[in-house]
C-alpha positions in Angstrom: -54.7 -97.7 -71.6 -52.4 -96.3 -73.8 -52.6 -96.2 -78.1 -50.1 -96.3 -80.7 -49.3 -93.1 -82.0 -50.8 -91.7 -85.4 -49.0 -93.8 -88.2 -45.9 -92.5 -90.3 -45.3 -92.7 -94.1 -42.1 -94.2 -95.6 -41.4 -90.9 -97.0 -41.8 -88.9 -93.3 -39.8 -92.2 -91.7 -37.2 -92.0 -94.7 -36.5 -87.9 -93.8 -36.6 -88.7 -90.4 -33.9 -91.3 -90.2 -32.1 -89.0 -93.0 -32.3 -86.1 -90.3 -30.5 -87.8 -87.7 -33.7 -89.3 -85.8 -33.3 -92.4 -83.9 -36.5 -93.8 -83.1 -36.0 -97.5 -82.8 -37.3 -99.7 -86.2 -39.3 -102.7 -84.6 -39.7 -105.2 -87.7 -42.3 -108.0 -86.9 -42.4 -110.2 -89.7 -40.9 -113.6 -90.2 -36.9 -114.3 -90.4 -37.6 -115.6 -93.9 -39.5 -112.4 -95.1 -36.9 -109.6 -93.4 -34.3 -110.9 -96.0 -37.0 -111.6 -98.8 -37.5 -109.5 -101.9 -38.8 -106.6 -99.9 -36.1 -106.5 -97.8 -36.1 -104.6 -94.5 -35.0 -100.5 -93.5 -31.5 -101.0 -92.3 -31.1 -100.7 -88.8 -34.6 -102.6 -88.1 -34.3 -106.1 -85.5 -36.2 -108.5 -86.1 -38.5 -109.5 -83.2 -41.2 -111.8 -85.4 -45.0 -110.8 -84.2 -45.3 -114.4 -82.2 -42.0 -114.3 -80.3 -42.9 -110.4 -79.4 -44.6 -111.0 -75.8 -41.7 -113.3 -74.5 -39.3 -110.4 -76.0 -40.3 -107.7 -74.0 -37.7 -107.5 -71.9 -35.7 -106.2 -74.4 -37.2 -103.2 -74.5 -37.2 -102.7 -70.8 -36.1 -98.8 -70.4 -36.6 -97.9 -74.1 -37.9 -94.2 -74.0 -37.2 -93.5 -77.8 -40.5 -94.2 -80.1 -40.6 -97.7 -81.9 -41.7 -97.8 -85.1 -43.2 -101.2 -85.9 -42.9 -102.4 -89.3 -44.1 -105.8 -91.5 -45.3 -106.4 -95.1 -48.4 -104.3 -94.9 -49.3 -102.8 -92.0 -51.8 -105.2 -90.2 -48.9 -107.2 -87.9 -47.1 -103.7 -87.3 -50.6 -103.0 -85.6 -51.3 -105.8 -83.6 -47.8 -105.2 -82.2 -48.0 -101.4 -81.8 -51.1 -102.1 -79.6 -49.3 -104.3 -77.7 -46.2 -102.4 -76.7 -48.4 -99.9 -76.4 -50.2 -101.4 -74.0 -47.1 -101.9 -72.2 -45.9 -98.3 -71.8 -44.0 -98.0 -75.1 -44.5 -95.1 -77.4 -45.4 -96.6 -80.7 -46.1 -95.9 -84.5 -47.2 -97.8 -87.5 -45.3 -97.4 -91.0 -48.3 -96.6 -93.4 -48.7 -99.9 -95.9 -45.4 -102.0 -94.3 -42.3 -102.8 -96.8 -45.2 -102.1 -99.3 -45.3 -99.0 -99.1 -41.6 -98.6 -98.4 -40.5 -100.2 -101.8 -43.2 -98.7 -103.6 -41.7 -95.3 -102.6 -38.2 -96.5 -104.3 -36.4 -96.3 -100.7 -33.3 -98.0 -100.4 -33.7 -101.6 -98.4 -31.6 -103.8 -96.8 -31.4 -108.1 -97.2 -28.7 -108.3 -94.6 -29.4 -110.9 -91.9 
């Protein structure tokens, strides 16, 4: 059975989309909370946590690595594990759109 892959701060995910990487941003929170105060990374979809298992198909062929985000860290989890589960490589942001706005990194409140 596979396992999400170690986690990844804002700061390494901020350089690593500034570098050109294209892992795909998996946010799992609710519609109401992406385009809350905390905002979202631009470029994230929104797949909310409950709706994820009946959205898998969208990710049918995805090799690039997923990094699941939500408000702290705990959905992003539960949703790494599953996609991991499901042959996906996975990765955790560290502390969620916490973490992110606490670093000061820009955010998006675009639908």
């Amino acid at each position: 059975m596979s396992k999400p892959l170690e986690p990844i701060t804002s700061t390494a995910l901020h350089e690593l989309l500034a570098g050109g990487a294209t892992p795909r941003l998996l946010d799992v929170r609710e519609p109401h909370e992406y385009v809350s105060e905390l905002g979202h990374v631009a470029g994230s979809e929104l797949v909310p946590l409950g709706t994820l298992p009946n959205s898998l198909a969208r990710f049918a062929g995805e090799t690039r690595e997923i990094v699941v985000i939500c408000r702290s860290g705990m959905r992003a989890g539960q949703a790494a594990d599953f996609l991991a589960k499901n042959g996906f490589q996975t990765r955790v942001l560290t502390g969620g759109m916490l973490a992110w706005n606490e670093a000061k990194l820009p955010t998006s409140r675009d639908p």
